[in-house]
N, C-alpha and C positions, 0 to 999 in steps of 0.2 A: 504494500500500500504506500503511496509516493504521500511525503510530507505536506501538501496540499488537498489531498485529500482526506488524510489523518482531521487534519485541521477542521476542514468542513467536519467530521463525522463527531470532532467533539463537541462542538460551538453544537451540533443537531442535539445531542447527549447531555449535555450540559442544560440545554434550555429547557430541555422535557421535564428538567428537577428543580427549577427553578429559577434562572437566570433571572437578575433584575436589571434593570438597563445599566449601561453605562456610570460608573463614578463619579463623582464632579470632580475636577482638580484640584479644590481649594478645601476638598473633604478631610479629616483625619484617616480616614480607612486609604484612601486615594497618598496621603502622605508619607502616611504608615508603609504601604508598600511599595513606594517610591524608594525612602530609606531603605526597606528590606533589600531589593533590589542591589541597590548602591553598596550595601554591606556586606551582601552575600559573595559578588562576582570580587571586590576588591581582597577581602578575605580568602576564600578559596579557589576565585584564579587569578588574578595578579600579583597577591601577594605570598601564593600556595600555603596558605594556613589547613591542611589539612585535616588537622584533627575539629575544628568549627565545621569544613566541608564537609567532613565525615557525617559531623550530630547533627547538619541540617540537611540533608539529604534522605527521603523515605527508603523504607527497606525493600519497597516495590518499583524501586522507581524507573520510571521508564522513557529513554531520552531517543527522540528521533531527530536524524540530523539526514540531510538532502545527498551530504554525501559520503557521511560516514557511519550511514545507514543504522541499525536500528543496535541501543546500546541499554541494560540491564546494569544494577548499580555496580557490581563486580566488574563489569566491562569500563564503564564511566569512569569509573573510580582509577582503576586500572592505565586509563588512556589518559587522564589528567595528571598524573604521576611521569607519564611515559613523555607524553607531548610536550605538556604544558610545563610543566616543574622540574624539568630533568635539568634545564641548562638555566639558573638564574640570573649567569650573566647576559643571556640573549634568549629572549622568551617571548610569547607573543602577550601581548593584554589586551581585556575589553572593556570598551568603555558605552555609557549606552545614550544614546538619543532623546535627552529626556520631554521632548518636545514632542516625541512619538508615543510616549505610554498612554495606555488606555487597561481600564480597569473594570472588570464586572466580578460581582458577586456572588457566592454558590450561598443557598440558604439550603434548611431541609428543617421542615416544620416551623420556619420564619426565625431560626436561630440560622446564624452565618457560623458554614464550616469551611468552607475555601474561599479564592479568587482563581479566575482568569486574567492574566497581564500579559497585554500585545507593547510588541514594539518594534522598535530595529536598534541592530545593537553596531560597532563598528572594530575593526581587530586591527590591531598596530604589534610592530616589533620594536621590544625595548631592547638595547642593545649597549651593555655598560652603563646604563643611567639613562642613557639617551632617546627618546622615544622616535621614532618616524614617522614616515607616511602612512596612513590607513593601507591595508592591506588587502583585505575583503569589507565588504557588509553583508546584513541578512538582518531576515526579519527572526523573530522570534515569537514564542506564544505558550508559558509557563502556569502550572496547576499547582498554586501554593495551598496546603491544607495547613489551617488553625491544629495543631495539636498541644495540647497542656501549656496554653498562650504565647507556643511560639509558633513562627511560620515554616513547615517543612518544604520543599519543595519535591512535589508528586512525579508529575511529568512536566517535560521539556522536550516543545519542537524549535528545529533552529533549520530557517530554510531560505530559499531564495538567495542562494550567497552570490554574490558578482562584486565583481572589481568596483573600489570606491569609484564616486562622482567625484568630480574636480571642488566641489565647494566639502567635503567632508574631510582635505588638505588644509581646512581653515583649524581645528584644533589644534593639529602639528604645527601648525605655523606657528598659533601664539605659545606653545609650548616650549618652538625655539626661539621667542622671541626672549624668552623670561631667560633661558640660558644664557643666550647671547648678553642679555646684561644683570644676568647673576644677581635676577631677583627668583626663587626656586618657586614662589608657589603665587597664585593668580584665582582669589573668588570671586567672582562676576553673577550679579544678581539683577534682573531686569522687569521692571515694573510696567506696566502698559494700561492708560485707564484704570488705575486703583487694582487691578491685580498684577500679582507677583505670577510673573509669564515663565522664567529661566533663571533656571539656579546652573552654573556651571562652576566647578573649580578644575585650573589647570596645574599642571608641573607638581615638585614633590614636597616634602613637610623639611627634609631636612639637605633635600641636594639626591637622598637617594631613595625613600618611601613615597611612592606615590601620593600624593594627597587626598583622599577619599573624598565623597561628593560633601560629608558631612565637618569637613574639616573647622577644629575648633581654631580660630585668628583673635589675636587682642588687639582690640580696635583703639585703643589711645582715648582721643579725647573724642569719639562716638560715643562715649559715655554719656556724655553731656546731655544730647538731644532725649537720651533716655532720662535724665533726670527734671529734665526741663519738662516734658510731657508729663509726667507722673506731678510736679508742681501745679503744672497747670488745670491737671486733671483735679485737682484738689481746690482750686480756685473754682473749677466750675459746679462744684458739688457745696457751694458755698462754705468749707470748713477753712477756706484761707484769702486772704484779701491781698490783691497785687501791689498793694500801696501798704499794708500792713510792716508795721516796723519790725527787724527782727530781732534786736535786741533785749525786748523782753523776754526770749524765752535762751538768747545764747549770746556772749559776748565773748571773741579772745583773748586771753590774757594780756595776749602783745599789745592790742590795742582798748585796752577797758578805760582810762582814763582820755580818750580821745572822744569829745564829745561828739562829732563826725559820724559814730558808731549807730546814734540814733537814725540817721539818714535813711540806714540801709533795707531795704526792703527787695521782695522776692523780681519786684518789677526789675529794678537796678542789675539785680546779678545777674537774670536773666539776658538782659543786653549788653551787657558788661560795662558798666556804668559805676561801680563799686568806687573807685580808686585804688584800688588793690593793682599792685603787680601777680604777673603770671603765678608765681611762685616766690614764695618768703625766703628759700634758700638762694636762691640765685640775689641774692643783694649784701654788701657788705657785713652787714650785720648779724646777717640769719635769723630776723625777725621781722612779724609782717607788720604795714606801714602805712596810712595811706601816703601817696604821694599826687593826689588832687582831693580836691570835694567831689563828693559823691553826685551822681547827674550832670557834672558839669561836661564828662567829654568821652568817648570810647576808650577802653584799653583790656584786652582780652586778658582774664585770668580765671583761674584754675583755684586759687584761693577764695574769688567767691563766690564757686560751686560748693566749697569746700565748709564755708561760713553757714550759705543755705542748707546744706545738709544737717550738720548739728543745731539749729535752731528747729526743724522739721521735727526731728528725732526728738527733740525737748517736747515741741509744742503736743505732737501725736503722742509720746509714750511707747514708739514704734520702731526701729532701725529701718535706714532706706532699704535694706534688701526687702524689709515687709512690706512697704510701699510701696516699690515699683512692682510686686510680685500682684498685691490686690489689684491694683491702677493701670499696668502696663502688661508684664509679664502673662498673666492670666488672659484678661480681655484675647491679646493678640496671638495666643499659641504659642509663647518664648519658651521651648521646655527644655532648650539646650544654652542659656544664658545665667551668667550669674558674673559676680562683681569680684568675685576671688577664685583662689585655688580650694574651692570645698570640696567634699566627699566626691559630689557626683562627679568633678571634674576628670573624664579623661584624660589622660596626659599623651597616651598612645595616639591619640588623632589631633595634636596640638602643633602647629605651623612655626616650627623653631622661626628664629629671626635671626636676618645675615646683614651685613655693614657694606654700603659702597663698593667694597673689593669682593664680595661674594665670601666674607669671612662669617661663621657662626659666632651670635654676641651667646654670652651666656646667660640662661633663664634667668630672670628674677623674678620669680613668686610671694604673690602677695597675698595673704591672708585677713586681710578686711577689707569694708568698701571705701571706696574713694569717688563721691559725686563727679568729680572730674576725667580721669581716666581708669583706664585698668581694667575694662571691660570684658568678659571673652564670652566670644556668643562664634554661628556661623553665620554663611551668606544666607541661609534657607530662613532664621530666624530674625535678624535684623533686617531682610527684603522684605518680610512680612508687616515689620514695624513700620518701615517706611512705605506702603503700599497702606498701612493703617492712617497713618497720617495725611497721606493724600485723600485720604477720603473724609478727611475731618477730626480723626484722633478721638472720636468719640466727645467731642467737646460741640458746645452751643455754635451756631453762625456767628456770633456777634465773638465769642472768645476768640475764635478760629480767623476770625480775620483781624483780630486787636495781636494776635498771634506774629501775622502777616506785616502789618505796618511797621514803617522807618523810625526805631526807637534810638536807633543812632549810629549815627554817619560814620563808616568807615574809608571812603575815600569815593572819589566820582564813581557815583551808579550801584555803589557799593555798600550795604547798609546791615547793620543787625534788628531783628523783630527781637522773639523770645524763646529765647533757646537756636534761632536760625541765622546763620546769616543771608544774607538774600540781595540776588544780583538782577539789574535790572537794564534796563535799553535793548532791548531784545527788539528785532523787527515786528516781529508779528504781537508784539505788547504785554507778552508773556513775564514773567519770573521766574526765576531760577531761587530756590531754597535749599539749600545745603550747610553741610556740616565735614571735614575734616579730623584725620586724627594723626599724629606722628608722633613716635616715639623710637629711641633705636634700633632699626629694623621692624617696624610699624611704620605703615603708608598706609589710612584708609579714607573713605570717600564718601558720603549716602547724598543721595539730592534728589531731589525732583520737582515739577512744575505745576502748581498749583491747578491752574487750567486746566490741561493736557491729562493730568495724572499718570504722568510718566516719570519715569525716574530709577535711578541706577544708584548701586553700591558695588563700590569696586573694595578690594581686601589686596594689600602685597605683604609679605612677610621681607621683606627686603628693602634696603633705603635708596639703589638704584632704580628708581621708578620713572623718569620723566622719558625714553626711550618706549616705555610700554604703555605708561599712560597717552602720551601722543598718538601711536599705534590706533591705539582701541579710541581714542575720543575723535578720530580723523576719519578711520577705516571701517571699522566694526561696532557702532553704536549708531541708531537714528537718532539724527542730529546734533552729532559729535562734534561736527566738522564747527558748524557754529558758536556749539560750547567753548571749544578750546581756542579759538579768534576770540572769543568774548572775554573768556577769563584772561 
């Protein structure tokens, strides 16, 4: 029986027990299997973790391939060993099309025990670290069964292979684009009309582990817009006023006798209007200061994200990680975010960070929160946030646009709201909202445009960036070409 008709006979099979339509893509069941996907192939064939392959693999399982015809788990098993794992210095890998997946449902008695997942998947040869050109493609069409809440996989058809098309050359490219300037790893998340369309991540964690789809990046000071949202969400719930002073509930030592302190309120910090410098350490003294009155003039800092957050924590009775978790975290699906190196954090899928020369900095982990930076989230969970945002952030019209306006001037066309900064003179009369994060070996990026509800987050683990960032804001992004003449 040729793998195209397999196909039809089970889709016939499958429906007679209950098929429900199609998935939505912005489902948990639909994401759920996304990541399964992403974890399974990276695990047990790129990265030949076989004893995972082993435990998620059925004892029945049955694998039809177009041309290496029909294979039982002793045979599969056997030939993943042979083929795919023998040689790790030149192996082939697969990566999948994630703009192709589609997902249906197996119920029986209206409890869900499988899925169906279509797709096409594409095959490259790594060779020394180095990935190339696509090799083959094919489509594929996988029978995940729910067992004791994990996903095994049943059966696997893999068909239709032919020689890649010329634009499926496009991931290799930016693969070697990142080599080329010795930044290893590339998450690209692409928002379109308020949903999150593409999650891609390219190159590897460390120069030689692939990067997985799920790769965890610390994003610097993308903190921030998380903390700014979670504020504002608080304003809109009436339990904080933007004009509210914060001093009653937190003052720092450095500056308690400076009358100035009364000034300060959530609006101020928000646009960064504080008088605060960036950081307290960075000044002779190693203590913080102001050096203007408060509302008088823009100057970006990190101390008073820093101010706001312990006055927060006073006022509620709560730590920021509980509030961004009610306010932000929750709402939006963040289940792979958090502000330190806690329990849940992986470390195995964490995007080491390299210096200018393509040198590794060494980790430094942080064990509490910092409203300012130190984030680590991925591309799939902060695309989501920003694709939240675009649509309102779950806040009033009236917040959402008090959000939006020029609280202060950062330089021609160039202005910060709350929590954003925001660029403007666009032809078509549009806005650009964005937010930045750097730190060494941290490059990241979130924005997007009000109107349009379009918008991009870029992730680099590496401080060579402007060769790639060009790249992708000229070449490979709608509307790039514009952005990056504007900025």
């Amino acid at each position: 029986m040729t793998g195209s008709k397999i196909l039809t006979a089970l889709i016939l099979i499958f429906g007679t027990f209950g098929v429900k339509g199609q998935v939505d893509r912005n489902s948990p069941l639909f994401i759920e299997l996304k990541k399964q996907d992403s974890i399974f192939f990276e695990k047990g064939f790129n990265q030949c973790d076989l004893t995972y392959l082993e435990s998620h693999i059925a004892e029945d399982l049955k694998f039809y391939h177009d041309q290496g015809g029909f294979q039982d788990r002793k045979v599969f098993f056997e030939n993943i060993k042979k083929n795919i794992c023998s040689s790790p210095a030149k192996k082939p890998i697969r990566k999948v099309d994630e703009t192709s997946l589609e997902l249906f449902p197996l119920y029986n008695n209206g409890k869900l025990y499988g899925v169906i997942q279509k797709g096409i998947h594409h095959f490259y040869i790594r060779e020394n670290g180095k990935v190339g050109l696509p090799t083959s493609t094919a489509k594929f069409t996988h029978v995940w069964i729910l067992a004791q809440g994990a996903w095994i996989l049943s059966e696997a058809l893999s068909y239709d292979h032919h020689d890649p098309q010329p634009e499926d050359g496009q991931a290799a490219g930016i693969e070697q684009l990142l080599i080329d300037n010795k930044v290893p790893a590339l998450g690209l998340g692409i928002i379109e009309n308020g949903e999150l369309t593409r999650i891609q991540v390219y190159g590897t964690l460390d120069t030689k582990t692939k990067a997985p789809y799920n790769t965890i990046f610390k994003v610097a000071s993308l903190t921030k817009p998380i903390v700014a949202m979670t504020t504002l969400k608080l304003v809109d719930k009436g339990l904080l006023e933007l004009d509210e002073p914060l001093y009653q509930y937190w003052v720092d030592p450095d500056v308690k006798d400076d009358p100035r302190t009364k000034k300060l309120t959530p609006r101020l910090v928000l646009s960064h209007q504080t008088g605060f410098p960036n950081w307290r350490y960075l000044s002779d003294t190693n203590k913080l200061a102001f050096e203007f009155d408060p509302g008088t003039q823009y100057q970006y800092s990190g101390e008073g994200f820093e101010f706001l957050r312990r006055a927060l924590e006073v006022k509620f009775g709560r730590s920021l990680e509980e509030l961004a978790k009610e306010f932000i975290f929750d709402p939006v699906g963040m289940t792979d975010t958090r502000f330190w190196w806690d329990k849940s954090m992986d470390e195995t899928r964490y995007a080491r960070n390299f210096d200018e020369n393509g040198e590794q900095i060494a980790t430094n982990k942080y064990y509490e929160a910092n409203a300012a930076a130190n984030l680590l989230t991925t591309v799939e969970d902060y695309g989501r946030f920003i694709a939240y945002v675009s649509n309102g952030g779950g806040l009033s019209d009236k917040l959402f646009l008090e959000m939006q306006e020029h609280h202060a001037k950062v330089k021609e066309d160039n202005y910060f709201g709350l929590g954003w900064e925001i660029l403007t003179g666009f032809s078509n009369e549009e806005t650009l909202m964005l937010h930045s994060g750097k730190d060494p070996g941290v490059s990241t990026f979130a924005m997007f445009f009000p109107k349009s509800k379009n918008g991009y987050v870029i992730f680099m683990n590496g401080d060579n960036i402007m060769g790639v960032l060009e790249e992708l804001l000229t070449k490979h992004l709608y509307g790039g070409k514009e952005l990056w003449t504007k900025r």
